[in-house]
TILUM-338536 format. One record per residue: x, y, z of N, C-alpha, C in turn. Coordinates in steps of 0.1 Angstrom, whole numbers, plus 5000, padded with zeros to 4 digits. Last residue first. Example, Ala and Ser with C-alpha at 12.3 -4.5 7.8 and 13.67 -1.06 7.14 Angstrom:
residues 2
512849785071513749895071512950005079;513249435078512349555078513249675078;
This chain:
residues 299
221140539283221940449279222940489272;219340709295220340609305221640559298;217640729280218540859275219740809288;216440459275217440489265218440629265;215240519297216340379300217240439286;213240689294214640729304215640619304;211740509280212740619275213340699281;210840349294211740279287212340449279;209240469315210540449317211340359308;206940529293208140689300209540619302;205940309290206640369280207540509284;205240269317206240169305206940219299;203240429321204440409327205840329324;201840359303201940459303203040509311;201140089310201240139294202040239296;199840139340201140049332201740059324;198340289336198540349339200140259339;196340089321196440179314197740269322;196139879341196139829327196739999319;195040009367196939939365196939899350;192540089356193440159361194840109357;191239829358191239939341192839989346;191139759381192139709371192139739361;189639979388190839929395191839859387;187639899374188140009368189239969379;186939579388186939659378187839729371;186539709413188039639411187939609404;185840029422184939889418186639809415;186040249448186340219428185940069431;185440319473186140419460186340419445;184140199488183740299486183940399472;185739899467185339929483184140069479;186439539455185539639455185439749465;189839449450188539399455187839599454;192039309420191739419437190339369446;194639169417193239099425192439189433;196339139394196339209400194839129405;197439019366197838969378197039009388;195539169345195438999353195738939362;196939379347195939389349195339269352;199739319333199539359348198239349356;198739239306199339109314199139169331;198339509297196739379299197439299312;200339589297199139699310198639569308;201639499282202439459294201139539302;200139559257200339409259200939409275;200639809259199739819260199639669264;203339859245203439839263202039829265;205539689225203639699226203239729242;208239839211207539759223205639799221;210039919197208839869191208039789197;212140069206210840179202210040069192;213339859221212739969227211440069219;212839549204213739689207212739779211;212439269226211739339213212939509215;213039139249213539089236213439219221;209739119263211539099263212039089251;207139169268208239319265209339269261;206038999282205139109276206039159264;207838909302207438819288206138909283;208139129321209239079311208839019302;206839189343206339289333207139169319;205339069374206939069363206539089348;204139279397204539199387205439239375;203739389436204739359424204239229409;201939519455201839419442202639419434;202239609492202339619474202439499469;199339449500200439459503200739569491;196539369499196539409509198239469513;195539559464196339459474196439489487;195639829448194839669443195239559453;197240019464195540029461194939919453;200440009439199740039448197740029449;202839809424201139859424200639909437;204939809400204939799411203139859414;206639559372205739709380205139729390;209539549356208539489361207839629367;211439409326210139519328209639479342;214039339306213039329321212839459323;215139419284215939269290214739309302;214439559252214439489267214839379273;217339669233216239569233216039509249;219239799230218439889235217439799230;222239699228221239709217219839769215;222539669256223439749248222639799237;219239669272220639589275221439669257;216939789296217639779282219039649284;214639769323215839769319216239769302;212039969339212839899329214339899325;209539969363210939969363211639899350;206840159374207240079366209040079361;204740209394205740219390206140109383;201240319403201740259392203540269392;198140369425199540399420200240279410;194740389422195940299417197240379416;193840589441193040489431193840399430;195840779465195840729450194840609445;194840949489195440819487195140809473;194741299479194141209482194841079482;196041499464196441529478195741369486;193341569444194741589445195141599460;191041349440191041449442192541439448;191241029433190041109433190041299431;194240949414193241009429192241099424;196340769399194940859395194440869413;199840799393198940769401197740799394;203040679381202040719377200940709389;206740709376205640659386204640739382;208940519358208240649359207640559374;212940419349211740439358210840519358;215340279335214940369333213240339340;219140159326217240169332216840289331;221440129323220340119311219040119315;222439999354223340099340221640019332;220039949379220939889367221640019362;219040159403218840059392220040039383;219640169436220140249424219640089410;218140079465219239999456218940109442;217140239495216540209476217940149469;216740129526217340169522217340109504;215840329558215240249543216740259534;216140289588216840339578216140219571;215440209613216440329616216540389601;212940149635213240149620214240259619;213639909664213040109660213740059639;211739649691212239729674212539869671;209939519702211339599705212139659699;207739459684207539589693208739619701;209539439650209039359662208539499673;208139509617208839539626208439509641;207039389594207639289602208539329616;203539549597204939499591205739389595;200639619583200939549589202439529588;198839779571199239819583199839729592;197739479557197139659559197739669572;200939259556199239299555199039409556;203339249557202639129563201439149559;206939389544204939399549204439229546;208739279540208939349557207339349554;210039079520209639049535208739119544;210839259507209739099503208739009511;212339369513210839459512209639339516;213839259537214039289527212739349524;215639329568214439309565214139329546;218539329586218139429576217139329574;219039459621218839339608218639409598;221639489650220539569641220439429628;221939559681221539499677220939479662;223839729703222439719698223039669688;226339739721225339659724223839649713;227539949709227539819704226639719709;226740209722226240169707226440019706;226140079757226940139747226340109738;223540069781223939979775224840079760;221940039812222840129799223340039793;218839819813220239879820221039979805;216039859805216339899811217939919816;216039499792215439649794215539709808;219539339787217639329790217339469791;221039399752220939339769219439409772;220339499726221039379731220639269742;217539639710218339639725219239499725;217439699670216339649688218239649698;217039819645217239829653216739759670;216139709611215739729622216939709632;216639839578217639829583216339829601;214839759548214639829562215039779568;215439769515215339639526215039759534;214539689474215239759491214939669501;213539669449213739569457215139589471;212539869436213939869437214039739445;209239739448210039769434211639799428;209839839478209539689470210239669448;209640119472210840009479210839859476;207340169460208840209454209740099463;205440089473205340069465207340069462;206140249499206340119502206440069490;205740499491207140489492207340309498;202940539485203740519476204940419481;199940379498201340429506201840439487;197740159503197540239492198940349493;198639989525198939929509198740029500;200840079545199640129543199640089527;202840089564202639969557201439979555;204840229583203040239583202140109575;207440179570206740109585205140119589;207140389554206840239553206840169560;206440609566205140589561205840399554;209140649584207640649586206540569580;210540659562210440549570209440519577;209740969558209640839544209940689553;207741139577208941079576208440989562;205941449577205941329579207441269573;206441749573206141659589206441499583;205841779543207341859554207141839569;203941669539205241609529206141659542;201941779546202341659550203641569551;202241989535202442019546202241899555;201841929505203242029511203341949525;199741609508199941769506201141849514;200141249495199341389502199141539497;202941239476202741219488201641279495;204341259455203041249452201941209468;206641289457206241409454204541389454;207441069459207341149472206841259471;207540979429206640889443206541019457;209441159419208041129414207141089425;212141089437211441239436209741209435;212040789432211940849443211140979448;212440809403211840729408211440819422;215040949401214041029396212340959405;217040959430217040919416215540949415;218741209446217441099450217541059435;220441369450221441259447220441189447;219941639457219941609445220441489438;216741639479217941549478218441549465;213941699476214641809471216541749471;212741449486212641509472213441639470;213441419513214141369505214141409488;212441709524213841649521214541589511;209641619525210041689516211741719511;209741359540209741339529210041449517;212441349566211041439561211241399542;214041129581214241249575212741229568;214441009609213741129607213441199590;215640749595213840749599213940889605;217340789566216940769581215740789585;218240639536217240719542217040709557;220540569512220140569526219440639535;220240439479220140589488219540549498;223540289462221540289469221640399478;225540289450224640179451223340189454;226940509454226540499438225940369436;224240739480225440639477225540599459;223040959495222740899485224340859476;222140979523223140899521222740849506;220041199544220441099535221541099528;219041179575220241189566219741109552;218141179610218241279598219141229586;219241049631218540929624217941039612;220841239651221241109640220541049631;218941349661219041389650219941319640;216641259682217241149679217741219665;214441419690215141439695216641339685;212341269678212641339671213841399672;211040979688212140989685212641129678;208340909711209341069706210541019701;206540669723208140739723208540809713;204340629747204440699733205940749731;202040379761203540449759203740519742;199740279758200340289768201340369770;198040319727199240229730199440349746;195440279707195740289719197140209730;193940309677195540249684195240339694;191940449670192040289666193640289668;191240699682191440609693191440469684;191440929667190140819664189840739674;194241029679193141099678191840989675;195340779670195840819681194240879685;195540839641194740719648194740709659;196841119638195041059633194740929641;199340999645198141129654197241059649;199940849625200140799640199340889646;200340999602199440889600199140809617;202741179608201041209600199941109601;204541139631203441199633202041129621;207141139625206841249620204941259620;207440959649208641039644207641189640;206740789673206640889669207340959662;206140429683207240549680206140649674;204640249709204540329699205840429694;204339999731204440119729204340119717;202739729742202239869747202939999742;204439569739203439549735202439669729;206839729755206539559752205639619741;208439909776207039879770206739749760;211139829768210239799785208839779780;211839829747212239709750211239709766;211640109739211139999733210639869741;213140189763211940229764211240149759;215540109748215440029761214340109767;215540229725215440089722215040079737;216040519738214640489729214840319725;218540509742217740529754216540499747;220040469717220240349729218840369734;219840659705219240529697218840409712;218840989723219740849719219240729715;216841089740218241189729218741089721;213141039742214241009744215441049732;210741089757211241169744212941129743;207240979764209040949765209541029750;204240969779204941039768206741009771;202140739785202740819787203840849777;198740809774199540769773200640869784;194940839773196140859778197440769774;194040869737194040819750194740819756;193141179721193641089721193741039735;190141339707191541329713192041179715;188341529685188641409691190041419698;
């Protein structure tokens, strides 16, 4: 299969790629790292007029793992960010679960949450640290030069940025410059769990789960994050399962049931919504209990 004519723009600068943005309208497309934008390119379920190449664009390579939150640009390659020794564990786990190597070392981590693909990790995770995505658009009208300050930028919270399958909040004069993960609490402690059919595969149900302690090492908040049961991620609030009780006498099987309720999957090729919510019931427990014992070796 191929893809439909377009024209191709490879633009060096934040600037010259917003005011390509900003001409094409409707009609264009970015390109970073490809993985999930070929294939549909190739199917022909997106046919966009204009295709803009930000790779050229090596500013937007970095990460920025700060003692608040780790700054991700929209080049950088998800295998990057897992080898980043400043990524908190959370992060490593999710990115490492990304496809295959050779997806991991093409494809972008802004990428794939701007892809806004509900069965996606790294959307799961961002939601769950409760992050935001820093957008970019053009000041003045399309087409004239226009200096760094002329542009324009928002930050988008997670809560916010997905709309639906594939769907986000970023506008078509828009460029996603940077995700960016908020560092958990002092006394936390995080896993991420998946089941896939077959290794390298979208995940059945992804699972993160985020716990806090407080001095006495009795929970103060649990919540978990869901991938593959939603048209979005699924965030629920784990806390009245778990609160109060000390760490090594938590019932985290009580916090899988309560997840499992919340959760609304629906039936497709792959799994019944059902075992979908067997799934988040058990892989909740199980995630519970890892990140309440990184919260205590946190603590």
């Amino acid at each position: 299969m191929k893809p439909p004519p377009f024209v191709y723009h490879r633009p060096a600068s934040v600037v010259a790629a917003l005011a390509t943005l900003a001409e094409a309208g409707e009609d264009g497309k970015v390109l970073a790292g490809g993985q999930s934008l070929v294939p549909l390119l190739n199917m022909r379920l997106t046919q966009p007029g204009h295709l803009v190449d930000i790779n050229r664009i090596r500013e937007l390579s970095y990460v920025d793992a700060g003692s608040d939150a780790v700054r991700v640009g929209a080049l950088t390659r998800h295998a990057e960010l897992a080898r980043h020794p400043g990524v908190p564990a959370l992060l490593r786990e999710a990115t490492g679960c990304v496809a295959h190597p050779a997806i991991r070392n093409r494809g972008t981590t802004v990428g794939s949450i701007v892809h806004a693909d509900p069965a996606a990790e790294l959307p799961a995770v961002l939601a769950l640290l409760r992050g935001s995505v820093t957008l970019a658009s053009a000041a003045a009208r399309p087409g004239r030069a226009r200096p760094d300050q002329e542009i324009v930028r928002r930050s988008v919270a997670a809560a916010d940025f997905f709309l639906g399958p594939l769907t986000s909040a970023v506008r078509p004069d828009e460029l996603a410059v940077e995700a960016v993960f908020p560092r958990p609490a002092p006394r936390s402690g995080t896993a991420w769990l998946e089941l896939s059919r077959r290794k390298g595969d979208f995940a059945l149900c992804g699972t993160g789960v985020l716990v806090t302690l407080d001095e006495d090492r009795r929970v103060t908040g649990a919540t978990g994050a869901y991938t593959g049961v939603g048209p979005v991620p699924v965030l629920v609030e784990l806390t009245e399962a778990v609160a109060g009780r000390p760490v090594d006498a938590v019932d985290w099987d009580r916090a899988g049931t309560l997840a499992a309720g919340a959760v609304a999957p629906e039936d497709d090729i792959h799994a019944t919504a059902a075992y979908r919510r067997q799934l988040v019931r058990v892989l909740s427990a199980r995630a519970g209990a890892a990140a309440a014992r990184m919260a205590v070796a946190d603590g």
